[in-house]
C-alpha positions, 0 to 999 in steps of 0.5 A: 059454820059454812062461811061465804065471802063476797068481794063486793068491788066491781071497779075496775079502772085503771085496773082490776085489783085481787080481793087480797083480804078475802085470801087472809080473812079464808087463811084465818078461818077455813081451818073450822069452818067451810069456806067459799068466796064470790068476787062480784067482779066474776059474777055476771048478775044478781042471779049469779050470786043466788045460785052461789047462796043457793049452792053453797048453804051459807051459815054466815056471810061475810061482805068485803067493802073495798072503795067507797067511790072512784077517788077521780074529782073528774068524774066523781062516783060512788058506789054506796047504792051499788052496796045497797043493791047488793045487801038487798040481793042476799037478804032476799036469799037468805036471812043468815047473817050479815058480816060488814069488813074491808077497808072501805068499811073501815073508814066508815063504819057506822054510816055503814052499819046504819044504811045497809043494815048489817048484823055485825062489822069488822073494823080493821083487820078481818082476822077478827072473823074467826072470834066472830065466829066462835061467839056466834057458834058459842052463843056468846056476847058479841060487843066485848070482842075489839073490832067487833061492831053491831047496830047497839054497839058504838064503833072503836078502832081497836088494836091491831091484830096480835094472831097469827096471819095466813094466806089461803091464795087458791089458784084453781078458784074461778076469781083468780082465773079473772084477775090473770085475764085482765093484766096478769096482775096479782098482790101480795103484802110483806108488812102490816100496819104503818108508823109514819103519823100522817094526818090524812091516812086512813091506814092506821084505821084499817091496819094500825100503826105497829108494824108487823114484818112477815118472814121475808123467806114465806114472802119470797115462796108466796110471790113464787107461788103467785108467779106460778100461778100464771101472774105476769106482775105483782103489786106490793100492797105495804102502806110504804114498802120502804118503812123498813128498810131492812125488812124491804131488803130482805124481801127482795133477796128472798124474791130472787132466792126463790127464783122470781122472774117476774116484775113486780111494784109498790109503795114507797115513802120518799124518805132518805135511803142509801144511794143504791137502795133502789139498785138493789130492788131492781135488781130483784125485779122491781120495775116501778115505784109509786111514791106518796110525796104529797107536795113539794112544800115544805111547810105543807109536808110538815102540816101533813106531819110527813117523815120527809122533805122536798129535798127528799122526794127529789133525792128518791125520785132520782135513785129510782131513775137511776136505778132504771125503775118507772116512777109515779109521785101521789099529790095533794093540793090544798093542803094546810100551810 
């Protein structure tokens, strides 16, 4: 089945961010079916999108839900409109069916098959796409599939993913030219899931709580290839890139093993880690940590169920200044205890 894949974020402050999932959702099915994918960032207007409808003769397309609205309380905005204008632009294209996914949708399923009348949704990972797919081709029944939702079905996280994980990064594609323009900055993931039980986090809703290590030798080609692909900067997209240790150490071996120059950032949990924990992943190349301490309460940590203290996010944020890396700390305030 010829498969059409459309990112469908246009937000770009305080910068554009690759559509990584559409990479892996392509690795998962491009080996049956045809595949091509449209980044609403690169298309100039609704008529862009028809002639790649047009040009393409999709079968199926699948629409990728990244952000829900802006996350700024100043200046609140949300794009479920824009979502909506979007659905209406390829229903009045084509009839062939419609396939919700992504993070955003993740968190909202339901709300989301409802108002912009999708035929099927993908909670949580989007390899799922691939059953999907085989259903459809086989005329099969579609709710048995875990992570499969339709408009009669009730929405359940499923599992996560248990297959085999691919990433299908194309440099020649025109979306990628788009992100190398505009900061240089590409991502990359060494891990899925995230076991810390946080009780505000909806990563477990999007990729599950068993943690999944990718080969820390395939991660270290990936971000080589990326670096020649032109990108000035990675970002590592880990719900924590430091939840493993071991596995984060590893990484950063293999980035200087296959020869990465570039710089590159992530997420961290401010939990306690060797003293020159930090060292060694600048050394590797690390110029930046974002750290999601939350608050510097301890009580309030607790009521998070975080995995650490405030003596901890302290103890992190001097490594990483030690280790000469630029740091950022994620709050929240307002939170129970």
């Amino acid at each position: 089945m010829r498969v059409l894949l459309v990112s469908a974020n246009t937000h770009t402050q305080p910068y554009p961010v690759y559509p990584l999932g559409l990479d892996y959702v392509a690795g998962a099915i491009a080996e049956r079916h045809p595949v091509c994918i449209v980044d609403m960032n690169v298309q100039e207007d609704g008529k862009s999108l028809a002639k790649a409808i047009e040009g393409f003769g999709p079968e199926v397309i699948g629409l990728s839900i990244r952000n829900v609205d802006t996350t700024d309380s100043t200046h609140p905005d949300g794009f479920f409109a824009d979502y909506k204008d979007l659905v209406g632009a390829i229903r009045a294209q084509t009839a062939v069916p419609l396939v919700l996914g992504g993070s955003g949708f993740a968190i909202f399923p339901e709300p989301m098959m409802s108002e912009l009348g999708a035929d099927y949704g993908i909670i949580g990972e989007g390899e799922r796409l691939s059953l999907l797919l085989d259903a459809l081709e086989c005329r099969e029944d579609v709710p048995p599939i875990p992570g499969i939702v339709t408009q009669r079905s009730a929405a359940v996280v499923p599992p996560p993913w248990s297959g085999k994980i691919t990433r299908r990064f194309d440099a020649c594609l025109p979306h990628v030219a788009f992100y190398l323009k505009r900061g240089g900055m590409l991502n990359l993931q060494t891990k899925r899931g995230c076991g810390f039980h946080c009780i505000y986090c909806t990563y477990p809703l999007i990729e599950g709580r068993s943690l999944r290590l990718f080969d820390p030798e395939e991660v270290g080609q990936t971000a080589r290839e990326l670096q020649e692909a032109g990108a000035r900067y990675i970002f590592v997209t880990d719900a924590a890139f430091n939840s493993s240790g071991s596995h984060s150490l590893a990484v950063a071996k293999a980035f200087k093993k296959a020869g990465v120059s570039i710089p590159w950032g992530a997420f961290f949990a401010p939990v306690s880690m060797d003293r020159d924990y930090f060292r060694i992943l600048a050394d590797a190349g690390l110029r930046h940590a974002e750290f999601g301490s939350e608050s510097l309460s301890d009580p309030v940590l607790k009521a998070y169920r975080k995995p650490f203290r405030a003596e901890n996010v302290f103890e992190a944020h001097a490594a990483a200044v030690e280790a000469g890396l630029h740091v950022a700390h994620y709050f929240l305030f307002g939170g129970p205890g």
